[in-house]
Each structure stands twice: as C-alpha cells, then as structure tokens.
N, C-alpha and C positions, 0 to 999 in steps of 0.2 A: 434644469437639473436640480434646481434649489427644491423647484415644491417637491421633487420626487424626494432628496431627503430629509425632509421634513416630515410628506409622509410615512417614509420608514420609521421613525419616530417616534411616529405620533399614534403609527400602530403597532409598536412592540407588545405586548399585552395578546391582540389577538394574533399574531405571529406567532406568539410563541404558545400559543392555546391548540394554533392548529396543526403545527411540530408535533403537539402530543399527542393528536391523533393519529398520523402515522407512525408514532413511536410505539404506538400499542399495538401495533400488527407485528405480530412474530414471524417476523421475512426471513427464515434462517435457511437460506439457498443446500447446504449441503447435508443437510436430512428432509428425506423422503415426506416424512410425515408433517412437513409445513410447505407440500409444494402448492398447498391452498394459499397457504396465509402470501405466500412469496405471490403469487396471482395477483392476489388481494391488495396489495400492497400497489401492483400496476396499476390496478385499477384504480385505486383511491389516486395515484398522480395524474393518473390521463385525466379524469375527473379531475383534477385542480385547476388543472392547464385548459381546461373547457370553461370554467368557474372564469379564470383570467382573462377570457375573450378569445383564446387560440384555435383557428377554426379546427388545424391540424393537429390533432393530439390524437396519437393509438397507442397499444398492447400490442406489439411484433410477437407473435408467435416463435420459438426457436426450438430445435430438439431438445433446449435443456429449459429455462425458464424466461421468462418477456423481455423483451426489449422496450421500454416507453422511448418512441420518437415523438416528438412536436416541434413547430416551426412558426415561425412569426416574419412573414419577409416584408419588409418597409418598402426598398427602395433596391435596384440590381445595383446602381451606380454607388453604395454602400457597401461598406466589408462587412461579411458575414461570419459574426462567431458561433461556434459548436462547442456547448457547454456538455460536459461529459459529468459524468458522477454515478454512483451504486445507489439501490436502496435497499439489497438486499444486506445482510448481517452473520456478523460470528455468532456459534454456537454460543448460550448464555452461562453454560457448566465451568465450575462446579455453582450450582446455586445456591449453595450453604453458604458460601461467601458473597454473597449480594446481602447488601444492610438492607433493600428493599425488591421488593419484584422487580426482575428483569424488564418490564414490559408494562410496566404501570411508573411513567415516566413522575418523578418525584424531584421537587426543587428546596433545595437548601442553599439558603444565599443566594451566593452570585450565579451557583451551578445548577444544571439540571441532568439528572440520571437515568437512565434507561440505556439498556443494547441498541449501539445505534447514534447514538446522541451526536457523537464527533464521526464517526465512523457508520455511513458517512450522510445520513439521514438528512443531521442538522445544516451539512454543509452543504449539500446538493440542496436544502429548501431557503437555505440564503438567497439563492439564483432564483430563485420561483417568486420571490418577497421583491427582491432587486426590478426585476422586470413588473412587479406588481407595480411598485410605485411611481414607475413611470406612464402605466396604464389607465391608472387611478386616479391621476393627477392632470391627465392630458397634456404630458409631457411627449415631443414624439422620441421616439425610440431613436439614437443614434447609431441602431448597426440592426443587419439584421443579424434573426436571433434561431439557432436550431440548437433541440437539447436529445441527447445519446444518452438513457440513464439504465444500465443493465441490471440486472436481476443475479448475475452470477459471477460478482470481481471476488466473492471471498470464496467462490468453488471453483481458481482458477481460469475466470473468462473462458471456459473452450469454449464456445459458440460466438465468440466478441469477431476472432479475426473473419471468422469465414462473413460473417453478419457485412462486415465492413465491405468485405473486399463484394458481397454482393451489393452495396447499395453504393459505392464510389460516388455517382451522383451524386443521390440523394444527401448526402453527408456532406459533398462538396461545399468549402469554407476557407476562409483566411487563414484562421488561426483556432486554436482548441486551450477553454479556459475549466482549469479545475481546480477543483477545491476538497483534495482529499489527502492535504499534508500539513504541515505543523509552521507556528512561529517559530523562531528559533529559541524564544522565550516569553516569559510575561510581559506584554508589554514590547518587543523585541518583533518589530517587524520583518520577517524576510520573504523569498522569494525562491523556492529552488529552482537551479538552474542544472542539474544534474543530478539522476537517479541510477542507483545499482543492478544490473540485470541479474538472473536466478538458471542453479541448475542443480537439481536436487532428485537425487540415487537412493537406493537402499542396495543394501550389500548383504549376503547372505551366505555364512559359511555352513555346510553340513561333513559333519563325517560317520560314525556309526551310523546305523540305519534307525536308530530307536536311544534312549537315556538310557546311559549302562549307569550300574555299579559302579561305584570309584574307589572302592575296594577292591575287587574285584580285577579290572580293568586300569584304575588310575599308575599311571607310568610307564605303559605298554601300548594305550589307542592316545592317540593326540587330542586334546581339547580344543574344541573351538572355540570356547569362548576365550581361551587361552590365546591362541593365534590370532582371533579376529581384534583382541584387545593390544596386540603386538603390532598389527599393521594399522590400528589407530592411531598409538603411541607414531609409528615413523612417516606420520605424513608433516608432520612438522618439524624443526630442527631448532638448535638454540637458541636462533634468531628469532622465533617465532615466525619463518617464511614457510611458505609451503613447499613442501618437498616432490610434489608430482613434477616427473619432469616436460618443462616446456609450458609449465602451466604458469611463468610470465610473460611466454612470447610475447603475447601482443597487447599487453600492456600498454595503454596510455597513463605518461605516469603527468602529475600534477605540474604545471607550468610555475615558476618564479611570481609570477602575478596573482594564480590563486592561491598558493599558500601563503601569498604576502593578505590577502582577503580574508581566508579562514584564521589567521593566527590576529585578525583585527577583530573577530567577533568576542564578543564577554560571554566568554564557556571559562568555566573554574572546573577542570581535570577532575582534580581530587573531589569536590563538591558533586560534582556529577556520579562519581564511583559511591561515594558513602549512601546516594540516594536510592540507590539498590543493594546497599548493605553488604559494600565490599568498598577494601580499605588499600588495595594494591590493582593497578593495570598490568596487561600485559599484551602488548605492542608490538609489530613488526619493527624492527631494528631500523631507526632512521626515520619515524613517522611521529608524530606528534596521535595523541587518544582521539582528538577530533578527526584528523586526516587517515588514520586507520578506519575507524568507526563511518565514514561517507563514503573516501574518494579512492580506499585500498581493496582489490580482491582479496577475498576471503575463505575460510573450509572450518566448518564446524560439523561436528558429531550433533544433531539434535534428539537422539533419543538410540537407547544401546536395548536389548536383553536378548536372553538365552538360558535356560536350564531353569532352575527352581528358586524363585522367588517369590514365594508364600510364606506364611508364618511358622517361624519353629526352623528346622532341621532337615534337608534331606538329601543323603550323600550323592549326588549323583553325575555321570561324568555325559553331559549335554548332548544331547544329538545334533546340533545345529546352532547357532549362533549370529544376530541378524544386529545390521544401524541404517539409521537414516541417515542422508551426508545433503549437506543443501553448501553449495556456494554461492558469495554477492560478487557479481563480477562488474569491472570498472568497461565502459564504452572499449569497444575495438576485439575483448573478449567475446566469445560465442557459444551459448549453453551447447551447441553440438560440441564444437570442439574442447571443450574442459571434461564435459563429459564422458568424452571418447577417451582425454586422458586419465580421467580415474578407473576407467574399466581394465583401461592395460596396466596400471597402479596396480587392479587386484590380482588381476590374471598372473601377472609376471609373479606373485608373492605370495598366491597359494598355497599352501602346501601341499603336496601330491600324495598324501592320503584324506584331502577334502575337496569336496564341489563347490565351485561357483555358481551363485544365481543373484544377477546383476541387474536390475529394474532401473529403467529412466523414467523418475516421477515426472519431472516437470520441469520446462525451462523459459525463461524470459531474456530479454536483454538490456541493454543500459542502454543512457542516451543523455547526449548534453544539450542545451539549449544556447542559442546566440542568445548572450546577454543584453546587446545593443539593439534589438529589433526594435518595430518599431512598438509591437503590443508588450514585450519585456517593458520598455521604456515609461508605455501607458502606465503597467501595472506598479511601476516603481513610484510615478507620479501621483495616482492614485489611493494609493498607501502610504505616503511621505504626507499628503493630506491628512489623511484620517487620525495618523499616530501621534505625529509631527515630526519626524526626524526619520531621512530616508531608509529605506530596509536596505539591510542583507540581503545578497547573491549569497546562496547558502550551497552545499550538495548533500542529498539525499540517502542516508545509509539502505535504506530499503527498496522496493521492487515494485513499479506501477508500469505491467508490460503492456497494454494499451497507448501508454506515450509512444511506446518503439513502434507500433504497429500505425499508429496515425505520422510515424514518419514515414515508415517503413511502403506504406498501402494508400496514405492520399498527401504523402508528401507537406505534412502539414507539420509545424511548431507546437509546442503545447507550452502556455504561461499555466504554473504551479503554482497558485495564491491560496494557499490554505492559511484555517485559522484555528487550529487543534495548536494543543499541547501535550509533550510527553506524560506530562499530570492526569492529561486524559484516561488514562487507563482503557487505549482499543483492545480490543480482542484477550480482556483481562473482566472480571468480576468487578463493579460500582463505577462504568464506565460514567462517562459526564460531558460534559460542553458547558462554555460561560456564555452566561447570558449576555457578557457586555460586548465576547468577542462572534458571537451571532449576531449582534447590530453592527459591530465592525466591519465584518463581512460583509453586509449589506451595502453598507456605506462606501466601503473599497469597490464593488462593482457597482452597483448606478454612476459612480468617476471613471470607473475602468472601463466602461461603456461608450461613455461619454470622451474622453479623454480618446483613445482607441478609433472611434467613428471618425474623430479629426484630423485623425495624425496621415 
C-alpha cells in the first residue's frame, strides 16, 4: 500500500491535469442541448478505465443518459466494492456571476474551479487515481473493484432504480463507497452516517378563468394569490413544527447517543448563519440549528408567483396562483405518504370558488447507516490516518436517493466519505474543489481499500 501512496503523490500534477479535461465537457444532464457533451463525458471515463488496464469498461445505454459500468475482479474469495458517483452536472447559470468560464477549469491557490469540480467530477475521479496507484505500482488490489457512475443524479436518477433493479447481478457487492458529500469542516474529518429523504409538490390555485381588473373585480372574486399565501402562512405554527396533520407519525426521532455526538462536533450556530448573511435562526422548538438542519423533517416553500410581476405597475386580480413545496424527511418517513398528506392539506383548505391542481414532482427517501460495520469502521480508520484525528459520524441534511435504493434493491450499505465543503459552492456560480482535499481523498481510499479487504 505504501508504494501506491506514494504514487498518488508523486502524481498530483498529472491528476489534476487530467480532472481538467473532463472538467471541460459540459455534461449538463438536464438540457437537451448538451445530451452530446453528457455522452461525451462517458465516453471520455470508459476511455480512462480502459487507459487503467480494465478489461471491462462500457457506456450503458438508458432511456435518459449513460450509465459507465467497469469492473476489475481480483479474487471471488474477496469483498467486492461498488464505487458509485455522477459525472453529469448543474446547470452553470447565471454565468454573469462566474469570475471565470464555467468549463475552462481555472486554479487559484489551493482551489480549482469549474462546474463540476466538487460536485461530483472531482470526487468520482479520486476513485479512478486511488485504483491507479495501485495499478501503477504493482500493488495488488485488496478487494475487488466495480464502479456505477450515472449520467443523470442531477436530473433526478429516473433511469438509476430500474438500471439497478435490472442488473442485480451484475452490481452484486459487499458494500457501496461514495464520494458525493462534505467534511464536516476544514480540516474536520467526517463520515455521514445518515441522509434526508425528498418529497416535492407544486400546488396550484386557479379561480377566474383569465387576470381580471382589481378595480373592477377586487373585493367581490377571491384572490389567489391571497388564499394560496394563507395556506402557506398555516403550514406551520409558532413552534416552527409542521402543521400537516400526521405528518410526524412516523418519525424516527434522534437517540440520547446522537445528539450527545452532534452536540460534540465544532459547529458555532451563529458563525454558521452570518456566513449566509443572516443574523437569527429559526428552529423547530426543542432542536438545536445543527439537529434541525440533518436529522429533523422539514417543509419549505422553494419558489412562490402568480399575477404580475414585471416592471412598473399593473392592477390586476390573478387568475391563478402556483408554489413549489419540497420536504427533507428523516428515515421511517415515506415520500408517498407525506405527500399524500399535503394533497389532503390543500384539498381540505380550498376555497370553493378555486381549483386545485396538485403535481407530485419527485420523491426519495432517507436512510441510516450502521455505524459499526465492518467498512464504516475501515472508513474511519482510513481517515483517522490521513487527517490524524478520528472523524465524525455526521447526518446529512440533503438527499442522495440512490443510497435508499441500494438498500432498498441489493440490500447493500453505502460508506459516505466525501471530501467537498460547504465553501464549495455546488450547484451555485465559482463552484471549486481543494486541491489538498483531492489528494486527501485519494489517500483516504487506497487505506479504505486496503483496510476494508482485511477486515
């Protein structure tokens, strides 16, 4: 294992030369007009993974965009990992706010810039460098190795589950290691051990047939934007809990041992809120900003309008009135059933001179991991190496529904070792990656590898 990280090392330089070639493929999965570059982008990995000696390396065809499978099997009498990861990409907009082209990957300092960088490009080509240097070096491989890298985690994976549940086999593995989540700081090793599942609506009030007069009309026809902004306002209460009813049944609420874990980690509250340029929280009653923000379900409005909002003036009383509503819900939660509750939410609150029209966007679910496994364990080992001081059991405020479905479809764990930071700016304009926590990475899996094969 030594020479392999050595050689990581020793080829930082052309590592990170060849990141920036596929940083410059504009893989953006959910516009039509890059379903080339997204191709493109397969192809350039299957092409790496052929470069690295892997006999098996393809471009899966799907209804929506590629799947790259490759495989490296050593040994049966070995455990086999299934390294997952994206290379497809956020939209780059607005690009007036990029200091540099989106896609002409640019380094200052410690960091390097482009769509993509953290998210999840650079961290799915740690795994490709990790297994290089044991390749390279004539190190042998201590596990065997299969990697899942989709084309479509930022246009909602539809094609991921069915993909899966057709290849069972082929996928068949011990464990699933990914690298598509955050330290918990600079410097600040963690590990999540629990992610948020998603269920996300849009709600649509109509009443006149057409924008009246509010002149005319105002105090006589009901506004929707009026009512739809009333049954916003009463999904929550002064607790800041959510008001849908039934919508804690089933709740899995935070054990004595992890909140005694999350209130150990160095999060400063307040330090955190001013870094998004807000000076007050607001918390569910009885939760600390950390344990809301991970390990609490959630309902927010992400996006409101209705009637005229253009420049200037213009009176007018809306035809219709529409929001977007996304909830994070905690493990034992079920996007069908939250979302079943917010439809009876609107129905029941109507007003009967408006129509309902109630859209289910999309949903995912949550999911914890044993801490104590045996590849948790590896991965804590492995990282307590590199950093020097053991990581964080962390949980995850956001939504990676792929982990639930590799529970869910081949019964499998998934270790979350990512090495992004919130600084990263994903899916935001001058996103980046550090250069030192790209060799990190590396370093963390040729041990995780290693460590993991013996255990």
């Amino acid at each position: 294992m030594e020479k392999a990280l050595e050689y990581a090392l020793r080829h930082q330089e052309e590592f990170i030369s060849q990141m920036e070639d596929l940083l410059r493929i504009p893989s953006v999965s959910t516009d039509p007009a890059h379903k080339q570059d997204v191709i493109d982008a397969a192809d350039w990995l299957v092409s790496h993974f052929k470069g690295l000696g892997f006999e098996t390396a393809e471009a899966i065809p799907t209804e929506g965009h590629p799947i790259v499978f490759a495989e490296m099997a050593v040994d049966p009498a070995l455990p086999t990992v299934l390294v997952y990861g994206h290379y497809d990409v956020q939209p780059p907009d607005p690009l007036e706010l990029w200091d540099s082209p989106p896609f002409e990957p640019v380094r200052k300092g410690n960091l390097i810039y482009a769509r993509g960088a953290a998210d999840d490009k650079g961290q799915v080509f740690m795994h490709l460098k990790a297994v290089e240097a044991y390749l390279k070096t004539g190190t042998a491989l201590p596990v065997n190795l299969k990697y899942m890298i989709e084309g479509e985690e930022e246009n909602g994976s539809t094609h991921l589950p069915g993909f899966i549940k057709a290849n069972e086999e082929r996928l068949a593995a011990d464990v699933v290691l990914v690298s598509d989540t955050a330290l918990f700081g600079p410097g600040v090793p963690s590990i999540t051990y629990g992610l948020r599942g998603l269920a996300y609506v849009e709600v649509t009030l109509t009443g006149p047939d057409r924008d009246l007069h509010s002149g005319i009309y105002g105090g006589a026809i009901e506004n929707p934007v009026n009512a739809l902004a009333r049954l916003i306002a009463g999904l929550h209460d002064e607790h800041h809990r959510v008001t849908i009813p039934g919508f804690y049944d089933n709740v899995i609420d935070l054990t004595p041992e992890e909140r005694e874990g999350l209130g150990a980690l160095p999060f400063d509250a307040a330090e955190w809120a001013r870094d998004v340029g807000v000076d007050h929280m607001t918390t569910e009653a009885g939760y600390t900003a950390l344990e809301g923000a991970t390990a609490r379900p959630t309902l927010d409005c992400n996006g409101i309008w209705g009637g005229y909002t253009g420049e200037g003036a213009k009176t007018v009383l809306p035809s219709k009135a529409s929001v977007k509503i996304s909830c994070r819900l905690v493990p034992n939660q079920t996007p069908e059933e939250i979302t079943e509750k917010i439809r009876l939410y609107f129905e029941r609150h109507t007003p009967k001179s408006m129509k309902l029209s109630f859209r289910d966007l999309h949903g995912g679910y949550g999911v914890l991991v044993d801490t104590k496994s045996p590849a948790m364990s590896s991965a804590q080992d492995a990282m307590e190496a590199v950093y020097g001081m053991k990581p964080f059991f962390v949980r995850g405020g956001g939504s990676i529904p792929v982990v639930a479905d590799f529970k869910k479809l081949l019964g499998l764990d998934t270790v979350l070792m990512g090495f992004g930071l919130d600084s990263d700016a994903i899916h935001s304009p001058n996103e980046s990656f550090g250069i030192d926590r790209f060799q990190e990475g590396i370093q963390s899996i040729i041990r995780f590898l290693k460590l993991y094969g013996a255990s």
